[in-house]
Backbone as ProteinMPNN parsed JSONL, in Angstrom:
{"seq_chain_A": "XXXXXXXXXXXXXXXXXXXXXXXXXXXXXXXXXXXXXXXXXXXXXXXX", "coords_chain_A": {"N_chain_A": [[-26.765, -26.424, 110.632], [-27.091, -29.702, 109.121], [-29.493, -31.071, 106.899], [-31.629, -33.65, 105.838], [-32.91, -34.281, 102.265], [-35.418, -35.095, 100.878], [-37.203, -36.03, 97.783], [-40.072, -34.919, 96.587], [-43.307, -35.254, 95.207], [-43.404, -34.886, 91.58], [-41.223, -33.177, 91.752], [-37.967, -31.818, 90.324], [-35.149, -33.896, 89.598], [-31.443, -34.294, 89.256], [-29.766, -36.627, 88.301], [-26.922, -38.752, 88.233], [-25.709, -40.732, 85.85], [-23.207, -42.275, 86.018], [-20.921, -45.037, 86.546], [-21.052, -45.993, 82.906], [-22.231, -48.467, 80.957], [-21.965, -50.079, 78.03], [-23.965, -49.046, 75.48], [-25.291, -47.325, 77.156], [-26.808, -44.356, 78.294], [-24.79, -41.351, 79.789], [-23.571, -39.125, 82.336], [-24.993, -35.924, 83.503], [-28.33, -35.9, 84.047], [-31.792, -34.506, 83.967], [-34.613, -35.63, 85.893], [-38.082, -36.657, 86.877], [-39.704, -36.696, 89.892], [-41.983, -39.527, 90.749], [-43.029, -40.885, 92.835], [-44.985, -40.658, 96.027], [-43.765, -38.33, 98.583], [-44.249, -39.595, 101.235], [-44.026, -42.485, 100.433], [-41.251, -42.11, 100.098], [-39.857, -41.315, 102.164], [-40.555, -43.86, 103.805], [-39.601, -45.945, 102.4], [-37.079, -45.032, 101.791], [-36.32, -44.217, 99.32], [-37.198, -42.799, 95.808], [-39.335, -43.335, 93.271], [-38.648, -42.544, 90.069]], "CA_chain_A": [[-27.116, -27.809, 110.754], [-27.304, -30.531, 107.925], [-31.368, -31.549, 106.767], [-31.662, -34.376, 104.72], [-33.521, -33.477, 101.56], [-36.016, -36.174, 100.483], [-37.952, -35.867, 96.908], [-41.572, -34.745, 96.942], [-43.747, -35.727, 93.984], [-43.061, -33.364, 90.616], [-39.605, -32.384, 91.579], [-36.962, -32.622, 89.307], [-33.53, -34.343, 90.563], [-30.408, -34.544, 88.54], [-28.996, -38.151, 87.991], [-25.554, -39.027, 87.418], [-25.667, -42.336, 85.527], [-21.569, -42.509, 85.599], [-20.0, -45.414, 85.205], [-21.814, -46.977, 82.389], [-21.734, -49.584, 80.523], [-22.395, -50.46, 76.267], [-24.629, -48.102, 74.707], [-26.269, -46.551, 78.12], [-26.582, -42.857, 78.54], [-23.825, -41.436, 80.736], [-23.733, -37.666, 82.658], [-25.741, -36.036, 84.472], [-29.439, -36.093, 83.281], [-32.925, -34.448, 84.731], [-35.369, -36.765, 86.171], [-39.248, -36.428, 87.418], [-39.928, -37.797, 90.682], [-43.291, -39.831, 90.039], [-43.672, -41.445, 93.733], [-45.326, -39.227, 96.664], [-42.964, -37.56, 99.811], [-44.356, -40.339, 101.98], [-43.468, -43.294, 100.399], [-40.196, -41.842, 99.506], [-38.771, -41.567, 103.36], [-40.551, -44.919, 104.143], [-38.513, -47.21, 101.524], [-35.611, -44.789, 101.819], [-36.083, -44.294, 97.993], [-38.075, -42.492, 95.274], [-39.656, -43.574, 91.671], [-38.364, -40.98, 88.921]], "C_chain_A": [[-27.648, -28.315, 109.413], [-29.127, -30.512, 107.977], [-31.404, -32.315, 105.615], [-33.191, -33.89, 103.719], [-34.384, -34.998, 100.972], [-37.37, -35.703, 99.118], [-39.35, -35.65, 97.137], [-42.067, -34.904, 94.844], [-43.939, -34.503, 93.008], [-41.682, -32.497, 91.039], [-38.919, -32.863, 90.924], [-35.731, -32.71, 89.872], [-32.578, -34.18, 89.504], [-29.84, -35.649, 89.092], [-27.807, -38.315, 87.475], [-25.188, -40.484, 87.194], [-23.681, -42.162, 84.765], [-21.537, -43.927, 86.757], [-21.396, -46.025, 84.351], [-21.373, -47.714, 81.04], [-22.156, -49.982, 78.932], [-23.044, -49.155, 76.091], [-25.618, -47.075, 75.995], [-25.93, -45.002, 78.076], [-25.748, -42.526, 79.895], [-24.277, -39.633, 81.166], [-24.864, -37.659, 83.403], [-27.426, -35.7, 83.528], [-30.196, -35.584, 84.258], [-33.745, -35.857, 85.018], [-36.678, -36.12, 86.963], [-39.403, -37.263, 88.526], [-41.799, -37.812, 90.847], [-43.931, -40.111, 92.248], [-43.858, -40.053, 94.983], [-44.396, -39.516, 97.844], [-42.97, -38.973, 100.808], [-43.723, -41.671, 101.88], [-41.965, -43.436, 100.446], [-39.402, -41.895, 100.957], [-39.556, -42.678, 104.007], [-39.996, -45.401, 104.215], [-37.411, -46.551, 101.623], [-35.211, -44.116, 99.826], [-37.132, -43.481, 97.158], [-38.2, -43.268, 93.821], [-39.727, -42.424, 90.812], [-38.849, -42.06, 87.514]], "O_chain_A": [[-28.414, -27.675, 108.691], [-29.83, -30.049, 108.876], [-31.244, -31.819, 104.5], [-34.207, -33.361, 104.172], [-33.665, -35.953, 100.677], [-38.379, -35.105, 99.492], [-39.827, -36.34, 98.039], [-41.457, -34.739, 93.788], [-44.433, -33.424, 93.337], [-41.315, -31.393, 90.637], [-38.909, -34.073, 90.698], [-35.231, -31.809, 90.545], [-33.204, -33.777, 88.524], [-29.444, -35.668, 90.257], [-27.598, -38.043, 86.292], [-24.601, -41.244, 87.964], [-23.194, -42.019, 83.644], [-22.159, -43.782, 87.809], [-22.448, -46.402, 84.866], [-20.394, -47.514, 80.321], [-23.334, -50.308, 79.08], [-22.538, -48.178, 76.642], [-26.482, -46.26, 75.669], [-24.801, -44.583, 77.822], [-25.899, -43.192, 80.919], [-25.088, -38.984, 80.505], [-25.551, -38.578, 83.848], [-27.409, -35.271, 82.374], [-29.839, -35.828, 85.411], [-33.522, -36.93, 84.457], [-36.458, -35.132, 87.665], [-39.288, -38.478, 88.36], [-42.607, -36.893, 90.981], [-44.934, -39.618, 92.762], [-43.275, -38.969, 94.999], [-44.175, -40.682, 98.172], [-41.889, -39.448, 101.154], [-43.034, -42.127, 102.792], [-41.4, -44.493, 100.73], [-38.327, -42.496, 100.959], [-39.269, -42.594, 105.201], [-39.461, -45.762, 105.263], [-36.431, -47.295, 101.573], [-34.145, -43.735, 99.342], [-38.178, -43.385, 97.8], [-37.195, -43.762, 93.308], [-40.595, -41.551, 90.794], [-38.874, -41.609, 86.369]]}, "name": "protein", "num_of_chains": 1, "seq": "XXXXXXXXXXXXXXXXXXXXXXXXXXXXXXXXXXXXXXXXXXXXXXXX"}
């Protein structure tokens, strides 16, 4: 069985900023997630 996986604060995600656009950074990139577990399956979302 599936388990959705939801960021907890100090984990690091990998970001894939594809497509992009002028001078933006493209690939996949680390990222820090700043906001805590709770807010994060509130809004549906985290702050990296």
């Amino acid at each position: 069985m599936a388990t959705s996986y939801c960021p907890k604060r100090g984990d690091l995600v990998w970001l894939t900023f594809n497509p992009q656009a002028g001078h933006e950074q493209s690939g996949h990139r680390p990222a820090l997630v700043l906001s805590h577990e709770s807010y994060n399956r509130k809004v549906g979302l985290a702050l990296l």
